[in-house]
Backbone bond lengths (Angstrom), bond angles and torsions (degrees), N, CA, C in turn:
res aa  C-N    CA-C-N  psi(-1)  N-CA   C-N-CA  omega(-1)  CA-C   N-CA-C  phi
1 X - - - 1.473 - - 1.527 110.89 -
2 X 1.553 123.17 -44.10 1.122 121.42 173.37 1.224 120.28 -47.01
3 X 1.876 105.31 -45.16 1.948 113.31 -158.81 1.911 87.24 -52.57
4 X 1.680 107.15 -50.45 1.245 109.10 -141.38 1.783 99.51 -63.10
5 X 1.101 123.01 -12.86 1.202 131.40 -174.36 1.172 124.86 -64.29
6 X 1.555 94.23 -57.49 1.776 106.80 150.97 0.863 147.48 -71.44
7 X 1.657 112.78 0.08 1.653 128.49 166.86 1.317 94.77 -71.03
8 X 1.426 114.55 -63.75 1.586 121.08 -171.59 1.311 93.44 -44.37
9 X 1.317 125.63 -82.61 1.656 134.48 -142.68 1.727 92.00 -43.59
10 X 1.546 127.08 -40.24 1.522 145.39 169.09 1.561 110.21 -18.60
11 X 1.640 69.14 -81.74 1.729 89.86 -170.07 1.884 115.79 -58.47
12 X 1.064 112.57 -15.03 1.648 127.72 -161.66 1.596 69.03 -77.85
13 X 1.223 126.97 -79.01 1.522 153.17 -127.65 1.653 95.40 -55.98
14 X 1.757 93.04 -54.40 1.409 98.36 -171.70 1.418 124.49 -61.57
15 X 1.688 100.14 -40.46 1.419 104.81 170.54 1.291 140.26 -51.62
16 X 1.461 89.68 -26.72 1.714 96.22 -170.70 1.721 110.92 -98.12
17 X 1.459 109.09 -19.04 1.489 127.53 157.13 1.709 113.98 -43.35
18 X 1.506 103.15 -50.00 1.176 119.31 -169.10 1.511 113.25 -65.73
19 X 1.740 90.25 -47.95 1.523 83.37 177.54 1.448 122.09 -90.19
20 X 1.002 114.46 25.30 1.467 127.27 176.14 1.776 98.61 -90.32
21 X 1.385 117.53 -47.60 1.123 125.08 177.43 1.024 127.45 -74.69
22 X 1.131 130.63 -26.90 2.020 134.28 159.07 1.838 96.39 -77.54
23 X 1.262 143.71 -38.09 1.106 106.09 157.19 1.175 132.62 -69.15
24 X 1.238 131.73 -12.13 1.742 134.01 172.05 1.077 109.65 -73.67
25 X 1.078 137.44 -24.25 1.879 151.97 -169.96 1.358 89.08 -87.40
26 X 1.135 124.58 -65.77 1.776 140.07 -166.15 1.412 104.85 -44.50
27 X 1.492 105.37 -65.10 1.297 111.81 156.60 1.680 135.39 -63.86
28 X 0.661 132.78 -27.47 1.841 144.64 143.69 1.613 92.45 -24.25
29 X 1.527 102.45 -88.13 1.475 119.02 -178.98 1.336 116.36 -20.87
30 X 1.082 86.16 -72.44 2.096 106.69 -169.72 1.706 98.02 -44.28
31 X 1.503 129.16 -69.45 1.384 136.64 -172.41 1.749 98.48 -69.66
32 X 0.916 126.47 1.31 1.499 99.26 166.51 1.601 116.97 -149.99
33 X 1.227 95.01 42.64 1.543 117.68 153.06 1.651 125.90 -65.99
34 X 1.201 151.02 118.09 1.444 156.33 -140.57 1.272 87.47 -148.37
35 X 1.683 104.07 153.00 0.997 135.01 167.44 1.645 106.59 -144.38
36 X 1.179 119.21 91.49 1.297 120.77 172.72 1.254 142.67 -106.24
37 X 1.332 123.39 116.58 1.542 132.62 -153.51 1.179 116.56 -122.39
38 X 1.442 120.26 145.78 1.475 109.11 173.10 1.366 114.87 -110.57
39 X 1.424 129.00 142.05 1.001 136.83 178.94 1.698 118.46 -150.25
40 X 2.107 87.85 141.80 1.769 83.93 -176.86 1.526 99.95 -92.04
41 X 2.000 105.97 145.21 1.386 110.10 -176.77 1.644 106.58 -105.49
42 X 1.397 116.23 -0.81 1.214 152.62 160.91 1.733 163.88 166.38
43 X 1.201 87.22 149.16 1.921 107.41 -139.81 1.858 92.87 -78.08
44 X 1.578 97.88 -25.57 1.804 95.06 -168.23 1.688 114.95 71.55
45 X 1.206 96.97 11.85 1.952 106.16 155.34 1.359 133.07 -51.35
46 X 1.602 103.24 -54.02 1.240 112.00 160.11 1.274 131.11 -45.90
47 X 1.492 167.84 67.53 1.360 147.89 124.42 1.617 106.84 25.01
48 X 1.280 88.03 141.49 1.579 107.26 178.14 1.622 130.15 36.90
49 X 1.665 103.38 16.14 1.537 129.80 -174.69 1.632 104.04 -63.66
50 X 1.629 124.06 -17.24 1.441 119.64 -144.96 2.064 79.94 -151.44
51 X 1.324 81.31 154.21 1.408 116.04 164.04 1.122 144.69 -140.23
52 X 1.699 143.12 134.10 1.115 137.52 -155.63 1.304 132.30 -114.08
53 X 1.138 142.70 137.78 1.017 139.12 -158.45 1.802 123.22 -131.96
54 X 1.129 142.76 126.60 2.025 139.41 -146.44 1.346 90.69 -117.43
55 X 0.884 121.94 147.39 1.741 133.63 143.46 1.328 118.12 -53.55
56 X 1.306 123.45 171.67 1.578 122.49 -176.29 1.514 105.78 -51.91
57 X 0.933 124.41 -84.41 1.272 124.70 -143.24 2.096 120.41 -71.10
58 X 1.919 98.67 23.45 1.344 114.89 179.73 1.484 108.01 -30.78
59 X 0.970 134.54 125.52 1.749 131.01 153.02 1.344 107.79 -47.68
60 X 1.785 93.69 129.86 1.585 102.62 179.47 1.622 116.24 -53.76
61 X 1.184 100.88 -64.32 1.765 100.79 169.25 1.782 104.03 -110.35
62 X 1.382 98.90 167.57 1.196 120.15 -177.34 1.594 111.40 -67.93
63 X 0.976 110.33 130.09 1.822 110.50 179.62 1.229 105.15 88.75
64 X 1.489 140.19 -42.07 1.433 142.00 -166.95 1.737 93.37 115.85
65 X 1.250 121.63 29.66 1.784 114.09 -166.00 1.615 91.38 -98.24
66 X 1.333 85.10 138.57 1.755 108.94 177.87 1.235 106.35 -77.29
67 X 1.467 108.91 119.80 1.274 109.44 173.99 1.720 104.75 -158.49
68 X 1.514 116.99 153.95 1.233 118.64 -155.25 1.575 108.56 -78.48
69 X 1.356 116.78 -2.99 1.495 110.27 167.26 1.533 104.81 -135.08
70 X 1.335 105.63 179.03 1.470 109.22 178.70 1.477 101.99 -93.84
71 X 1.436 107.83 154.42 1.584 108.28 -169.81 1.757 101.78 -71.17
72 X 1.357 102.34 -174.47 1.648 98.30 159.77 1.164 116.16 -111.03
73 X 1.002 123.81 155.34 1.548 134.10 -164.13 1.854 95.53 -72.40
74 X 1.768 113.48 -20.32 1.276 88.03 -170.51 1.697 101.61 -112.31
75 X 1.614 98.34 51.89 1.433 99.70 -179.39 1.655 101.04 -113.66
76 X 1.831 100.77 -3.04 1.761 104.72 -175.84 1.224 91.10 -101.76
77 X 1.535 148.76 25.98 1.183 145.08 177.79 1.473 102.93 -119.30
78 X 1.424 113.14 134.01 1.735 106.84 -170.16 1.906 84.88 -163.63
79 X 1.281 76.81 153.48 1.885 100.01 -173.62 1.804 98.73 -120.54
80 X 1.087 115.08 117.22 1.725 119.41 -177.95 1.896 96.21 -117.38
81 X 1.830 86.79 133.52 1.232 101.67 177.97 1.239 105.36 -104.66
82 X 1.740 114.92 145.94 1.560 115.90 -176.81 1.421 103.56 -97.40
83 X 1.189 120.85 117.07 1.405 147.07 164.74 2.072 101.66 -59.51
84 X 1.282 99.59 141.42 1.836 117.28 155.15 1.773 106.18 -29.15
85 X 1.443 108.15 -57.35 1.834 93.18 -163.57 1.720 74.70 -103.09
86 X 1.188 163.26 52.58 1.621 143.34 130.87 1.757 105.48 -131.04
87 X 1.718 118.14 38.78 1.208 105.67 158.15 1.452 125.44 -64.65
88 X 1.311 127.90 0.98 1.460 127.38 -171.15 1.373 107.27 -75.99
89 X 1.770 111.67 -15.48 1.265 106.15 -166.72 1.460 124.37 -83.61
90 X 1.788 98.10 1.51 1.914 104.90 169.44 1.214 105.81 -85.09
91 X 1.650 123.77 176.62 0.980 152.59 -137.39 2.132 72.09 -101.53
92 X 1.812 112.08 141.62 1.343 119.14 165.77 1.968 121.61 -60.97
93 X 1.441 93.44 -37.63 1.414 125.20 -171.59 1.728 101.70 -61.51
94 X 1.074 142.51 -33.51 1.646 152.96 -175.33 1.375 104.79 -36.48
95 X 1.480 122.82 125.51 1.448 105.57 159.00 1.317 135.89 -51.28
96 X 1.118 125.39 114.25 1.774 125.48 -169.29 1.572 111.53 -31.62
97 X 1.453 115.70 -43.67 1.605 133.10 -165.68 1.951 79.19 -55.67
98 X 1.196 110.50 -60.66 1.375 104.89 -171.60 1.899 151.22 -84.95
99 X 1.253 73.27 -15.35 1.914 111.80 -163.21 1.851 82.83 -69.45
100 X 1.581 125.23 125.63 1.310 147.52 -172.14 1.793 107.93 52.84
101 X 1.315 137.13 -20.02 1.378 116.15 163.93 1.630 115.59 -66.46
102 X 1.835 90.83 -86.29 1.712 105.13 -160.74 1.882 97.18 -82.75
103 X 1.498 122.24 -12.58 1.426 102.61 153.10 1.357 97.32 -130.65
104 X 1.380 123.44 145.70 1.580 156.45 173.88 1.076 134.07 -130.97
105 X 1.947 102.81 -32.62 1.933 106.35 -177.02 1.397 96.36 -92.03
106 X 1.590 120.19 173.83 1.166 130.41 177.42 1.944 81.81 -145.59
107 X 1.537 90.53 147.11 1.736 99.79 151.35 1.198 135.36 -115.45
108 X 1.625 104.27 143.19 1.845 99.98 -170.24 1.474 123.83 -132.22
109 X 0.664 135.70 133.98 1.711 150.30 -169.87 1.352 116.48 -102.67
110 X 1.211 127.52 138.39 1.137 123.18 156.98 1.921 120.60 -121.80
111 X 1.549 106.89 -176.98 1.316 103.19 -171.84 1.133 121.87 -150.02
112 X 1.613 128.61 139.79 1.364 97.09 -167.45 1.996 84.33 -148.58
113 X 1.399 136.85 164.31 1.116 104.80 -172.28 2.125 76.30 -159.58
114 X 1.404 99.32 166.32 2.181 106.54 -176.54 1.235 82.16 -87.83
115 X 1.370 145.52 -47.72 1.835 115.30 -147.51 1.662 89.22 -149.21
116 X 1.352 101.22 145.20 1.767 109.41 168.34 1.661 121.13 -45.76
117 X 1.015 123.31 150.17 1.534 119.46 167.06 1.473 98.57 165.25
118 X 1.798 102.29 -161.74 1.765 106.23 161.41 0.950 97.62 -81.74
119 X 1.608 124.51 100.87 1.288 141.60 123.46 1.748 111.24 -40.56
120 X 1.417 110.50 137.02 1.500 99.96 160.58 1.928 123.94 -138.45
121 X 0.814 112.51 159.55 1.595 86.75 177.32 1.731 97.34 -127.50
122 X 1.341 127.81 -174.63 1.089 123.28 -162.69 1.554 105.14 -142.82
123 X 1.012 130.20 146.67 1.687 105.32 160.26 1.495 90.05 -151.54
124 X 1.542 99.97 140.87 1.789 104.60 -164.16 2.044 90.97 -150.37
125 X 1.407 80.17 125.34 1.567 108.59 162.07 1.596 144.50 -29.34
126 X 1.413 132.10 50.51 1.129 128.34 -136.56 1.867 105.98 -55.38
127 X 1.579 108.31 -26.04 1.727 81.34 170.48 1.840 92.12 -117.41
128 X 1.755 108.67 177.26 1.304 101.55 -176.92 1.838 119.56 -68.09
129 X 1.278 95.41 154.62 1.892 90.05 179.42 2.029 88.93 -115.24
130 X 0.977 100.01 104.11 1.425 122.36 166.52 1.228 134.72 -101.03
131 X 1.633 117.47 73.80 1.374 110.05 -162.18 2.080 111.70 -82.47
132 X 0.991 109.37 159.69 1.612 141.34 -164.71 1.545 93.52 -46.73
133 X 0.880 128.45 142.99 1.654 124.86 140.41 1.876 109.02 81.78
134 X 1.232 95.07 177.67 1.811 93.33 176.12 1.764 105.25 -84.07
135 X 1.056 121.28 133.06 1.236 140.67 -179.13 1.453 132.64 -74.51
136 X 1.382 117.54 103.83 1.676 92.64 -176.29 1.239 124.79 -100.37
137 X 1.325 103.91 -32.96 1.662 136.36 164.67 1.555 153.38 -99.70
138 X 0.984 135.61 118.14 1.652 122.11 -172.54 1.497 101.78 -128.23
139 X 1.268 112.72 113.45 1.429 119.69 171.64 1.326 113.33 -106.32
140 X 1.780 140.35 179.31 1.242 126.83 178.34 1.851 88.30 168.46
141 X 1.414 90.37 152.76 2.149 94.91 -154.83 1.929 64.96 -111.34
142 X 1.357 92.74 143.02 1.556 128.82 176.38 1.458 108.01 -137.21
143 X 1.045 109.58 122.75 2.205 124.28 166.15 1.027 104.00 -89.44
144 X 1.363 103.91 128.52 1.655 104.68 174.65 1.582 100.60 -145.05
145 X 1.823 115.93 167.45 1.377 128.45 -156.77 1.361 104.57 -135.31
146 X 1.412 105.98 33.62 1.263 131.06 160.84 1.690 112.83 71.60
147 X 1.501 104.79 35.41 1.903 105.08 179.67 1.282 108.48 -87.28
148 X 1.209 133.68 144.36 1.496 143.97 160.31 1.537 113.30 -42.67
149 X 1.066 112.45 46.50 1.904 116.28 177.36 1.792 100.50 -95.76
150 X 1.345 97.99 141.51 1.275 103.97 158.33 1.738 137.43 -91.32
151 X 0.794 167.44 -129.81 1.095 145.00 -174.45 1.432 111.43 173.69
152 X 1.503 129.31 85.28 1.521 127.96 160.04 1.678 143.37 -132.67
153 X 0.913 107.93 157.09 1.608 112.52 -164.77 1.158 107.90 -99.15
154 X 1.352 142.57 133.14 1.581 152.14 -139.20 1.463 96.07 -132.86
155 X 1.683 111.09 94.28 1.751 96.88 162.61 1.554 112.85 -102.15
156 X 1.643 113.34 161.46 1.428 112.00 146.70 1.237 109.85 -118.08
157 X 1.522 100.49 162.18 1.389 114.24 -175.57 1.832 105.27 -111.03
158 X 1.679 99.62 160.76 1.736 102.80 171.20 1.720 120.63 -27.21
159 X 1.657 103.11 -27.59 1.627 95.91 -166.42 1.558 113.74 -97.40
160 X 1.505 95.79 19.36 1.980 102.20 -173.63 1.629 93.65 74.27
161 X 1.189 152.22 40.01 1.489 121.15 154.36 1.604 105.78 -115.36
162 X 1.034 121.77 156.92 1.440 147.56 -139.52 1.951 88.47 -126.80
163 X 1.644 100.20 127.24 1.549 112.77 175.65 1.236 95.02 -140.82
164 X 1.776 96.57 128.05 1.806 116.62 173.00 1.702 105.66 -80.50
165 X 0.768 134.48 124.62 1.601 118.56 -174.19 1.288 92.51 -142.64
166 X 1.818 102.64 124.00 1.838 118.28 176.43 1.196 121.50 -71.44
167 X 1.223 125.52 134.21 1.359 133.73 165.48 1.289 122.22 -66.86
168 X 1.614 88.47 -64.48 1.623 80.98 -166.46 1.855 77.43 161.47
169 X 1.846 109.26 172.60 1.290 104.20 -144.17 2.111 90.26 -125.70
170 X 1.228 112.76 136.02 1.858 103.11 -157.92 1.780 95.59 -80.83
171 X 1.353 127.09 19.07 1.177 93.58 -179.63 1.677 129.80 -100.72
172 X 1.410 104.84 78.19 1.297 128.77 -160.97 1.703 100.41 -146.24
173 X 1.257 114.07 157.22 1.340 136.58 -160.58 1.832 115.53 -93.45
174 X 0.945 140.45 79.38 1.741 137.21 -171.53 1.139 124.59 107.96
175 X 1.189 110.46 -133.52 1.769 104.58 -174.29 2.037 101.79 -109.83
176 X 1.458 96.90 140.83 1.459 107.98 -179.08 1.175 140.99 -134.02
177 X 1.186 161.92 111.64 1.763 139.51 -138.51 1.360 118.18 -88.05
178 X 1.425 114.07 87.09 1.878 89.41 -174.41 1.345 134.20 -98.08
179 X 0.948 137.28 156.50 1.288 142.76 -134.72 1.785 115.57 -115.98
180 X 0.901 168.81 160.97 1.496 161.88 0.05 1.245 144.39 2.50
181 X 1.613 97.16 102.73 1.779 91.06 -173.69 2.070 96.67 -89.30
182 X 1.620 105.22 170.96 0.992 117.49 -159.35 1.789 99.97 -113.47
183 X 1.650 112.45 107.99 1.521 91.49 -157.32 1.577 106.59 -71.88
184 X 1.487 117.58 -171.81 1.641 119.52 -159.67 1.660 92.42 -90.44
185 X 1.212 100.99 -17.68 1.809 113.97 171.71 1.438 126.41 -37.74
186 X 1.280 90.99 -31.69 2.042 105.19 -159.97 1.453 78.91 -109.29
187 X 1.654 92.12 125.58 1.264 121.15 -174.96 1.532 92.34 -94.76
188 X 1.610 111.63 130.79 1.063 140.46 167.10 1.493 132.52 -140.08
189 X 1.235 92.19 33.93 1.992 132.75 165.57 0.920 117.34 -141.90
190 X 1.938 112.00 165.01 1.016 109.94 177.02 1.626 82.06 -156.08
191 X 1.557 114.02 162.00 1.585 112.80 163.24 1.279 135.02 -92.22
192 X 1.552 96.37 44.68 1.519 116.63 -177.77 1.619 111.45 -116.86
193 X 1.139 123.15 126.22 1.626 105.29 -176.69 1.618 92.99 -82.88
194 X 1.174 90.99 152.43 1.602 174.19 -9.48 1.019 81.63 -56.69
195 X 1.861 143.45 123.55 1.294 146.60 157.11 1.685 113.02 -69.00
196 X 0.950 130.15 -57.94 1.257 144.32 -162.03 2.081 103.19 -51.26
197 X 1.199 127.60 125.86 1.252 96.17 -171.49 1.483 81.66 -154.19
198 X 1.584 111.00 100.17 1.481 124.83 -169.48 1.838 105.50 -80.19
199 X 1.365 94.42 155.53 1.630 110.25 166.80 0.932 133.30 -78.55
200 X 1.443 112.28 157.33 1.684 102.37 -179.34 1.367 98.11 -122.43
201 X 1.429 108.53 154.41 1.788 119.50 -161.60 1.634 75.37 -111.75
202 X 1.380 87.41 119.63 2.522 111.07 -176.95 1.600 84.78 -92.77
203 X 1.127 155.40 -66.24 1.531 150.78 -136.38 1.290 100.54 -177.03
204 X 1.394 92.43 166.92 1.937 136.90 156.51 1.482 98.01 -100.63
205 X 1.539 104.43 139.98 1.264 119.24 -172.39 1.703 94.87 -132.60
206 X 1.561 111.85 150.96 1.545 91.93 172.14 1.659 80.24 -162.59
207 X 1.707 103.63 133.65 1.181 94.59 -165.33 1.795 92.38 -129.01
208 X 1.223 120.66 168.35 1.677 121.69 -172.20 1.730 97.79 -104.69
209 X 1.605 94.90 158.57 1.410 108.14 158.20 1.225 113.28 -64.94
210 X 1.283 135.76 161.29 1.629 124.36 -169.20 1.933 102.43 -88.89
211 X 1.397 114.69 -17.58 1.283 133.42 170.20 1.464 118.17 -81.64
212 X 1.166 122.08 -7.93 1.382 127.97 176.25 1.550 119.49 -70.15
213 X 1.609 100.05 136.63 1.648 88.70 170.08 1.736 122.08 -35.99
214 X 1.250 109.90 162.62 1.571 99.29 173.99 1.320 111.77 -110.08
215 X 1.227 128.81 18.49 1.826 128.63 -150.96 1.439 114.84 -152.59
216 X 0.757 123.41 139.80 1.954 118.99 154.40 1.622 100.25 99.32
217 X 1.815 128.80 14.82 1.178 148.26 -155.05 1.358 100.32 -81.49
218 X 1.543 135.84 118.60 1.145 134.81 -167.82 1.852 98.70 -129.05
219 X 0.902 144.86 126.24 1.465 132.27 152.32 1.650 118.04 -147.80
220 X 1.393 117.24 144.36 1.186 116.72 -157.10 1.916 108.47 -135.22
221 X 1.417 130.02 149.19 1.253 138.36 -94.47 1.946 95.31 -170.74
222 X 1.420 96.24 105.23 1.766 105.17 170.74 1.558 115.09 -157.88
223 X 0.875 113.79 166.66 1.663 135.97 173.73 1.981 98.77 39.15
224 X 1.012 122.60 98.76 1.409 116.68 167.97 1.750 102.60 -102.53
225 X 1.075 128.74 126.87 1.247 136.33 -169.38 1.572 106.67 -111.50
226 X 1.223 144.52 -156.22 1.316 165.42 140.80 1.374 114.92 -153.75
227 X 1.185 104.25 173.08 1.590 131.34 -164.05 1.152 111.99 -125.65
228 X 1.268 119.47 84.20 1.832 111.91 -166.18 1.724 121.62 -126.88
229 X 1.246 109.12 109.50 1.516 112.01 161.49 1.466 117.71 -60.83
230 X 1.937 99.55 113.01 1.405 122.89 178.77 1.221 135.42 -98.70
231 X 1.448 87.55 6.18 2.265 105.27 -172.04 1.270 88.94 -73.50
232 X 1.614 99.59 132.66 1.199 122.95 163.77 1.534 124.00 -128.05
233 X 1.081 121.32 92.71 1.702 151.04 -165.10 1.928 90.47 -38.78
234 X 1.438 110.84 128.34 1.029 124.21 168.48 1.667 125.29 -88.51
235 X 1.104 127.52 145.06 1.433 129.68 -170.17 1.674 115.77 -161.69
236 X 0.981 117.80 144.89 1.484 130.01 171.93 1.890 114.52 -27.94
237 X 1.236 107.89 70.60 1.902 91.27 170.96 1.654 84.89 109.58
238 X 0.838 130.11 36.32 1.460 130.75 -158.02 2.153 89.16 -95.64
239 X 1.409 114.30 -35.94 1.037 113.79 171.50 1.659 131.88 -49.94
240 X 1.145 112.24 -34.20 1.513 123.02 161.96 1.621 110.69 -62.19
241 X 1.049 114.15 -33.30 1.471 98.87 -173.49 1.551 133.75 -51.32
242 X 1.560 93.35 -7.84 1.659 117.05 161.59 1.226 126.85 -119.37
243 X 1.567 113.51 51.36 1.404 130.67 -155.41 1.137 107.67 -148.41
244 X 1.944 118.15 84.70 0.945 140.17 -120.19 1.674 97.17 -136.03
245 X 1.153 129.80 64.74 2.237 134.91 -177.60 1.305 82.72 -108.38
């Protein structure tokens, strides 16, 4: 009578173990469901969409050329369209569907600086680029002429803080894909519905070796994409949560 007691008391034990464990799985499941998509947040189509910005010691004019004013900083900013006989001048990597139709421009900067150091240049977004969903990635094809620049993408997050995040380093020859992952750090939740509370990419940053030439700095600028988880967890009335009187 006892054994059988403890079979039962067993089997109770196990059962309820069990179901402790298909709801922990259930739940596992449910919170780490992804939906991940890629999308470009910009193509660099627009003209005059972006603005630039030099470190102190910018060269008054370009080249060292005498001239009675100082140039403007947004006269080294230029948007080039690829023409029928100069498609070579996009990035190889482009989706075909797109590569010379729905994208064609590329953007390009130049640089010129009085004395070696961290030189930096800036290039910042005149409206916000706010891509969809929680973010893991930001990639974007950069040409470069082989200068010792470094290379990073500036996000903020919902809580106002500001992340330098490296690309990757320009001293390489043409067009190249560079990369940024988005660490698990940067809070892009909150436990408030609408939970999801995406970043906004503030600038391109590109900064010099302190040994680097300071002058004759050319680099050029297409397709910035992201990598973004879009699952959005379903719930009872879940439609109000953007239901905003």
């Amino acid at each position: 009578m006892h054994k059988i007691k403890v079979a039962v008391l067993l089997l109770v034990l196990a059962v309820f173990i069990g179901g402790i464990s298909q709801k922990a799985s259930a739940d596992f499941l449910t919170d780490k469901q992804v939906n991940i998509q890629t999308n470009v947040i910009e193509g660099f189509e627009e003209k005059d969409a972006w603005q630039v910005k030099y470190s102190k010691f910018r060269c008054r004019n370009w080249n060292q050329e005498k001239k009675d004013a100082p140039d403007e900083s947004a006269s080294w900013l230029n948007w080039i369209e690829a023409t029928a006989d100069k498609i070579d001048i996009l990035p190889d990597g482009l989706p075909r569907d797109v590569r010379g139709t729905k994208e064609k421009t590329i953007m390009a900067v130049k640089g010129c600086f009085d004395t070696k150091g961290y030189n930096w240049i800036v290039l910042e977004p005149k409206k916000p680029l706010v891509p969809q969903g929680i973010t893991r990635a930001i990639d974007l094809w950069v040409w470069s002429s082989g200068y010792n620049y470094d290379a990073y993408v500036v996000i903020k997050n919902w809580q106002g803080f500001y992340y330098s995040l490296y690309m990757g380093n320009l001293s390489y020859y043409g067009w190249k894909n560079l990369r940024a992952e988005i660490p698990y750090t940067v809070s892009q939740l909150t436990q408030y519905v609408p939970r999801v509370k995406p970043i906004e990419v503030v600038r391109i940053k590109l900064v010099a070796a302190p040994h680097e030439k300071p002058d004759g700095f050319y680099a050029y600028f297409d397709y910035m994409q992201t990598q973004s988880d879009i699952y959005v967890p379903r719930y009872s009335g879940d439609a109000l949560s953007e239901n905003k009187w």
